[in-house]
C-alpha positions in Angstrom: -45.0 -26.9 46.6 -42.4 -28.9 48.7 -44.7 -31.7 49.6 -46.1 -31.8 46.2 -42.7 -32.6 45.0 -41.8 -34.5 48.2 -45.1 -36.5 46.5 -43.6 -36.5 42.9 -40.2 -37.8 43.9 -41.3 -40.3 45.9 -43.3 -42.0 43.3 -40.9 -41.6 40.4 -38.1 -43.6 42.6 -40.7 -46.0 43.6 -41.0 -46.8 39.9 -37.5 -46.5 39.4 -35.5 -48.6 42.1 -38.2 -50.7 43.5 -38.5 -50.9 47.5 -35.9 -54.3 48.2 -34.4 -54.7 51.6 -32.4 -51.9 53.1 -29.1 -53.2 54.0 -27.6 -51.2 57.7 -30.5 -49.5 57.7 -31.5 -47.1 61.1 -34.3 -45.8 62.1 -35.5 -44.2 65.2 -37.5 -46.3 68.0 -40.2 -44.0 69.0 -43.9 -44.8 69.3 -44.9 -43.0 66.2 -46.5 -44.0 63.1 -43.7 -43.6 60.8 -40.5 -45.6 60.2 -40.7 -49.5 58.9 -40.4 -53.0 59.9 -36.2 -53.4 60.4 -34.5 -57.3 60.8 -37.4 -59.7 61.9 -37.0 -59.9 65.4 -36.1 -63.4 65.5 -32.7 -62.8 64.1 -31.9 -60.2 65.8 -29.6 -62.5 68.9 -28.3 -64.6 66.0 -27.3 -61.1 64.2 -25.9 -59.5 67.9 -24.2 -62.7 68.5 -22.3 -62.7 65.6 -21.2 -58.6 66.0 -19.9 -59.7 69.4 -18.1 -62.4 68.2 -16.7 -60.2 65.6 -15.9 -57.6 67.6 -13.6 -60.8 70.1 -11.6 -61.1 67.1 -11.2 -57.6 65.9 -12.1 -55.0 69.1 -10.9 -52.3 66.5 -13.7 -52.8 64.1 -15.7 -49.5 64.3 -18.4 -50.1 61.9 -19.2 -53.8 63.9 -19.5 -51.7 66.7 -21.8 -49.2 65.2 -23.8 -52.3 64.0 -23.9 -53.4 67.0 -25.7 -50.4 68.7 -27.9 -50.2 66.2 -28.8 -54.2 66.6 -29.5 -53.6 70.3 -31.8 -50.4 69.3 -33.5 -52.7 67.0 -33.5 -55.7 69.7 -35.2 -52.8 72.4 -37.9 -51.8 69.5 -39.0 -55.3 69.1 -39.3 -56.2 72.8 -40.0 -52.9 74.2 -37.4 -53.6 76.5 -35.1 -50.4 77.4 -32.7 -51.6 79.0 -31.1 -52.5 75.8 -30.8 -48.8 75.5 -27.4 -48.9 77.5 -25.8 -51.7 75.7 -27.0 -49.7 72.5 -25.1 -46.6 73.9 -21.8 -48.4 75.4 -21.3 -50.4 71.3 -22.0 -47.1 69.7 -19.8 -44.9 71.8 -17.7 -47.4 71.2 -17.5 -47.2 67.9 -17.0 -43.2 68.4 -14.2 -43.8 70.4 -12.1 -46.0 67.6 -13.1 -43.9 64.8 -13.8 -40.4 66.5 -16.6 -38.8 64.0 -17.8 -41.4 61.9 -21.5 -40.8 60.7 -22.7 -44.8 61.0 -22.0 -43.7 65.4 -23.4 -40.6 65.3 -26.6 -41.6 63.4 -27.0 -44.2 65.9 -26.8 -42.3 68.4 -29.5 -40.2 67.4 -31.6 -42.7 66.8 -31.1 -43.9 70.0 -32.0 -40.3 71.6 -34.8 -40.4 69.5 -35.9 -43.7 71.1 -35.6 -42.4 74.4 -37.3 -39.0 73.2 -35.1 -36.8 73.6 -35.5 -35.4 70.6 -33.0 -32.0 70.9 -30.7 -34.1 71.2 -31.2 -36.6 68.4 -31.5 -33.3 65.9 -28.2 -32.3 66.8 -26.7 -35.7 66.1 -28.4 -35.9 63.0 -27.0 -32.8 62.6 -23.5 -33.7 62.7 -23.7 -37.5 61.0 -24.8 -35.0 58.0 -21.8 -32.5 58.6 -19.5 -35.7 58.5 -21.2 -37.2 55.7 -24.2 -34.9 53.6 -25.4 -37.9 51.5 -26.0 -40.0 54.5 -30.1 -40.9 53.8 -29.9 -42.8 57.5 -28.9 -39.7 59.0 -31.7 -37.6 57.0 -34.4 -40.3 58.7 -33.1 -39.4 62.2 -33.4 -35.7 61.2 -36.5 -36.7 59.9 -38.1 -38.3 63.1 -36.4 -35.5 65.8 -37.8 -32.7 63.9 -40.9 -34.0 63.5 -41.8 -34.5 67.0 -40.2 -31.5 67.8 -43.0 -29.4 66.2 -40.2 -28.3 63.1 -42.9 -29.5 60.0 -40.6 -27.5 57.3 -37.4 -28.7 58.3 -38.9 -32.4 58.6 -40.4 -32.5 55.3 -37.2 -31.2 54.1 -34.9 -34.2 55.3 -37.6 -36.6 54.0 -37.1 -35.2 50.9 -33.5 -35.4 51.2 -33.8 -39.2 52.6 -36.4 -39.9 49.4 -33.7 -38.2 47.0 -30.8 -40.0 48.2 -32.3 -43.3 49.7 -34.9 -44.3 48.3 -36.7 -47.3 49.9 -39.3 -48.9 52.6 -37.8 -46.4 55.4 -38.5 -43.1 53.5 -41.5 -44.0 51.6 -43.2 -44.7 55.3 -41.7 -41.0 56.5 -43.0 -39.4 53.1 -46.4 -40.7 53.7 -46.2 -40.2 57.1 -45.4 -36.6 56.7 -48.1 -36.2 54.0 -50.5 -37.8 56.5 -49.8 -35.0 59.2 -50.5 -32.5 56.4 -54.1 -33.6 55.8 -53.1 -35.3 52.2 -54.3 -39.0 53.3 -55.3 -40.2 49.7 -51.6 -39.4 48.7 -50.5 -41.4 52.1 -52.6 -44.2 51.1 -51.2 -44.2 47.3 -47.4 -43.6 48.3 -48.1 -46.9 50.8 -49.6 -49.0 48.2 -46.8 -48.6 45.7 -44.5 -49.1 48.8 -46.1 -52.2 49.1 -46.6 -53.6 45.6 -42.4 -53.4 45.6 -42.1 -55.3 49.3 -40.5 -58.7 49.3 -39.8 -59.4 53.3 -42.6 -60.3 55.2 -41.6 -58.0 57.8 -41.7 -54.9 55.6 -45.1 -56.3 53.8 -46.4 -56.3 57.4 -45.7 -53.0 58.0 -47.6 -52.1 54.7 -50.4 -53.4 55.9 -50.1 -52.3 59.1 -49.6 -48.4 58.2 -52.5 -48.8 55.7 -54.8 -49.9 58.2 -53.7 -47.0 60.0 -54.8 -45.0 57.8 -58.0 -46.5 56.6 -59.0 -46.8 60.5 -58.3 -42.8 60.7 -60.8 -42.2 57.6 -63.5 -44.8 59.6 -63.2 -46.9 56.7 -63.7 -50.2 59.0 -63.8 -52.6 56.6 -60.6 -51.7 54.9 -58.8 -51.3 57.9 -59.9 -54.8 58.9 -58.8 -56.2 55.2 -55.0 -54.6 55.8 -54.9 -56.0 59.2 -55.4 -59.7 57.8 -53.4 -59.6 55.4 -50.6 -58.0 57.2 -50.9 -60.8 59.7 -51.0 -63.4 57.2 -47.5 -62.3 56.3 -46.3 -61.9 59.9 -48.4 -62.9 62.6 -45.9 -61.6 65.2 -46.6 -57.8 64.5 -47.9 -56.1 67.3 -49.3 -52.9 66.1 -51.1 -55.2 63.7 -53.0 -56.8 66.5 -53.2 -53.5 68.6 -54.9 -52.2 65.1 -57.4 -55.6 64.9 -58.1 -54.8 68.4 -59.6 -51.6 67.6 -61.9 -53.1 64.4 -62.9 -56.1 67.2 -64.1 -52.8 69.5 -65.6 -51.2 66.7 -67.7 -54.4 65.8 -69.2 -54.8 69.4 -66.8 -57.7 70.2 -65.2 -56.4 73.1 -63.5 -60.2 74.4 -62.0 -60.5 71.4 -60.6 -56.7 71.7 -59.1 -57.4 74.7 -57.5 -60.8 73.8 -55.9 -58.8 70.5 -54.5 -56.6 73.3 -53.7 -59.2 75.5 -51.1 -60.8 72.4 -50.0 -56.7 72.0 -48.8 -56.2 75.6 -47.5 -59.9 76.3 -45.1 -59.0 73.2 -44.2 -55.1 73.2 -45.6 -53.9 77.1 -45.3 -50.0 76.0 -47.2 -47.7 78.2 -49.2 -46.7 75.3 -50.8 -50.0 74.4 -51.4 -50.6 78.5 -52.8 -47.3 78.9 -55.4 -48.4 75.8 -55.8 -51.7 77.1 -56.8 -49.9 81.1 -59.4 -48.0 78.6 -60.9 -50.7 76.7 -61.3 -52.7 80.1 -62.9 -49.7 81.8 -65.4 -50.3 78.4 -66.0 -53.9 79.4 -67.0 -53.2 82.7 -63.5 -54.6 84.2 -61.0 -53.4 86.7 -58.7 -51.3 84.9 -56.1 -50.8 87.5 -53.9 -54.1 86.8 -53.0 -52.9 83.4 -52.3 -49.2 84.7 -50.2 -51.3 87.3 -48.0 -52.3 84.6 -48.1 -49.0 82.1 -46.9 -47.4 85.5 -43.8 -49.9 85.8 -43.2 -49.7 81.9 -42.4 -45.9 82.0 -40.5 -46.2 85.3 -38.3 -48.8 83.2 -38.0 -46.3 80.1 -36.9 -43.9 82.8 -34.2 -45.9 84.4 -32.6 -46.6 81.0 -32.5 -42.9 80.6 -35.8 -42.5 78.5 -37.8 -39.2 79.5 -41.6 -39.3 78.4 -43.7 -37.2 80.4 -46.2 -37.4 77.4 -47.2 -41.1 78.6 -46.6 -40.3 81.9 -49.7 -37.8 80.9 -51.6 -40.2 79.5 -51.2 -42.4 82.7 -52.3 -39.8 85.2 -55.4 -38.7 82.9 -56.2 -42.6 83.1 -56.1 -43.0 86.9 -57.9 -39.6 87.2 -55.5 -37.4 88.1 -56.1 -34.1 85.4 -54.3 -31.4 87.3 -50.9 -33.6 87.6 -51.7 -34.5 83.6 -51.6 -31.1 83.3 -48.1 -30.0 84.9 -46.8 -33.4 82.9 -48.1 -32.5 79.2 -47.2 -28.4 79.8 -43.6 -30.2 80.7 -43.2 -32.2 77.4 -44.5 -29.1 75.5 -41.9 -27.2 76.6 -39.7 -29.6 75.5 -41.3 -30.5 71.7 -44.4 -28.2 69.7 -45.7 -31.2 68.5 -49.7 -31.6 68.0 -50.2 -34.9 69.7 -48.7 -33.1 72.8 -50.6 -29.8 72.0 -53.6 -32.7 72.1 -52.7 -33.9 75.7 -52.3 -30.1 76.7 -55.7 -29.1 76.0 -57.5 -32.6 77.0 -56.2 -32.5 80.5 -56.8 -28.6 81.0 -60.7 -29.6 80.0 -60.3 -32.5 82.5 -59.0 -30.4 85.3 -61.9 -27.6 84.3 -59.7 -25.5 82.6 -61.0 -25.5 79.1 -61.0 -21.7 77.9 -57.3 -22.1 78.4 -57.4 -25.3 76.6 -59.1 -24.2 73.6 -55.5 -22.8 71.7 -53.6 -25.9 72.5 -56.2 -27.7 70.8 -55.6 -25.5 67.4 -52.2 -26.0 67.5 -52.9 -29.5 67.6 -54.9 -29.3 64.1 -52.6 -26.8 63.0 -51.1 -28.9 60.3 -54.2 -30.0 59.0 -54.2 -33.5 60.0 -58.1 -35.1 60.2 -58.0 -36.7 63.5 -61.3 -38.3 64.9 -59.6 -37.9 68.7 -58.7 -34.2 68.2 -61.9 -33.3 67.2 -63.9 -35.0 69.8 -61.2 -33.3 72.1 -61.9 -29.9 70.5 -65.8 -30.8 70.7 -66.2 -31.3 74.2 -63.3 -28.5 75.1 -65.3 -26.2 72.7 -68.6 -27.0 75.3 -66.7 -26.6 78.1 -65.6 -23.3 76.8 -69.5 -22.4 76.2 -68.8 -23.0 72.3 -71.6 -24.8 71.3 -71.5 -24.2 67.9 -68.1 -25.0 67.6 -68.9 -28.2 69.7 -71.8 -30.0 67.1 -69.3 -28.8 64.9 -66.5 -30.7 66.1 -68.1 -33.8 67.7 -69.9 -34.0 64.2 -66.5 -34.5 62.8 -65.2 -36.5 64.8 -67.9 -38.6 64.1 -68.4 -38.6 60.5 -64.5 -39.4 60.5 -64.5 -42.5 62.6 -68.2 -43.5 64.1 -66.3 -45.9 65.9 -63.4 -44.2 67.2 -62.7 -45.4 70.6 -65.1 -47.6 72.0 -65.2 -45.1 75.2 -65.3 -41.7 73.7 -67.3 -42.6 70.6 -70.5 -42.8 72.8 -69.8 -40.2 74.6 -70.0 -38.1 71.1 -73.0 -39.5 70.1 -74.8 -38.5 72.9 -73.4 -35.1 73.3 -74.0 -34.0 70.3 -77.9 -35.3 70.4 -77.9 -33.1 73.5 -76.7 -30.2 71.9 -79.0 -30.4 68.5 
């Protein structure tokens, strides 16, 4: 009933106030679908340099130091540099220090914890921003992302429907159909996104229209859309990395592996997350090439999020099951879920127990990684094989089917791989 009127809301002020640019707005910087396209990236120094020089002429100016931080979040989202993460800590403590309690701080803050995932933290600083300020919609985002990762699906619907009531705009309609997504209601994702974009002005936020409707439409295997939303998001900002990350997947899914990898190649020149090198390792490992180079650098890329005081042993996961070493993805992925019940890290749970020939224990990680009811092509081809590997062979066709009928062309790896285990099994 609360996401049906998350649903309603979010429509009517669609209709009502029209999408426009968010002035100050904050969001978190972690790698998750959710969350919008903030200042284009190319105006981000011209924006820092003219907080600092503010800041010369008035060092008492707490909200230019709040700005500030949140500028230098922005600046470490856009380059996937962390080592702006400090700067972003030192402006907004800063800002704390002059005006002890103020909610523009504290929200940054937590979106900074949430962009170095630690996401107990960030809930706690959302917590307060809201105790100092209850009709904050920035602080209600943070909120938003912590609890979401952190497993908490009631509370995080919740603050999107606080953020929607109170804020309406680019920033909460991308949560609201974000959260609607991880629910299993995709055709109201899709629909919330398409009036999202119909009211978009900057080509940044257009972009990220496109992008998250891709997203979607490459979820449901619908190819051909997803192909459409990626070209037109890059006609209105060509610069977009996850738009190229998502054209390299419809290049896989078309045969055309070169021009995969050179989509990934613009991807990783531009934002070097461990994410997009561990998929570019895998999509190399397709085409027959050494994979190790671009491991090489995923490896160094979380070492830097470390050193600037990030803590993701869910990519360090992801980089062990990539060099072939299941049993220490294993202690890695049990780690983070001790940390955050969230089903992407239930996923990794249960893949790397199958991997390290452990799949009977895998099997209810993997239902608490479909426990919301999100349709994921990955999770059930995970679930499929874990299923076999469990002696399930019902539950395997059953699964890899799925997967299958979802996305044929998944992951230009695993996809195969599905095919040919569930011929084996009928």
């Amino acid at each position: 009933m609360r996401l049906r009127r998350l649903m309603t809301v979010a429509l009517a002020a669609a209709l009502l106030f029209g999408l426009g640019a968010l002035a100050g707005r904050t969001r978190s910087t972690t790698e998750t679908a959710f969350g919008s396209a903030e200042r284009p990236a190319a105006k981000l120094p011209a924006a820092i340099a003219a907080y600092q020089d503010r800041l010369r002429k008035v060092p008492g100016d707490w909200t230019t130091w709040a700005a500030l931080g949140s500028a230098y979040l922005e600046q470490a989202r856009a380059t996937a540099d962390p080592s702006y993460y400090p700067k972003a800590s030192g402006a907004l403590d800063k800002s704390l220090e002059v005006r002890p309690g103020n909610t523009l701080a504290l929200a940054g803050l937590g979106a900074l914890a949430n962009a170095r995932h630690d996401f107990a933290a960030a809930r706690g600083l959302a917590r307060q921003a809201l105790a100092a300020d209850p009709y904050s919609g920035t602080a209600y985002g943070v909120l938003a992302d912590a609890a979401t990762q952190l497993g908490l699906a009631v509370e995080a619907t919740d603050a999107v429907q606080h953020m929607l009531d109170l804020q309406p705009g680019l920033t909460s309609y991308s949560r609201a159909s974000y959260d609607l997504e991880q629910h299993g209601r995709r055709t109201e994702a899709i629909d919330l996104m398409r009036r999202a974009l119909a009211a978009a002005t900057e080509p940044a936020d257009i972009a990220f229209c496109h992008q998250h409707l891709a997203s979607l439409a490459w979820a449901a295997g619908d190819v051909a859309t997803a192909s459409s939303e990626v070209a037109l998001g890059l006609a209105a900002d060509d610069t977009a990395a996850g738009l190229w990350q998502l054209r390299s997947r419809v290049d896989a899914a078309a045969g055309d592996l070169a021009a995969a990898l050179a989509d990934l190649d613009r991807v990783v020149a531009r934002t070097p997350t461990v994410d997009a090198l561990v998929e570019q390792a895998r999509l190399l490992q397709a085409a027959g090439r050494d994979p190790a180079p671009a491991l090489a650098l995923a490896d160094a890329a979380h070492t830097l999020f470390a050193a600037n005081g990030g803590t993701d042993d869910l990519g360090a996961a992801a980089l062990a099951m990539a060099a072939g070493r299941p049993a220490q993805a294993v202690q890695l992925a049990l780690r983070e879920w001790d940390r955050r019940q969230f089903a992407e890290v239930a996923d990794a749970v249960a893949w790397s127990l199958h991997a390290a020939g452990r799949s009977a224990e895998a099997v209810p990680y993997i239902g608490k990684a479909e426990a919301l009811g999100r349709l994921d092509p990955t999770v059930a081809f995970h679930h499929g094989m874990i299923a076999l590997g469990a002696g399930d062979r019902v539950t395997a066709a059953l699964q890899l089917q799925l997967a299958l009928s979802l996305n044929p062309h998944f992951n230009p790896v695993d996809a195969p791989i599905a095919t040919q285990t569930l011929a084996g099994l009928r």
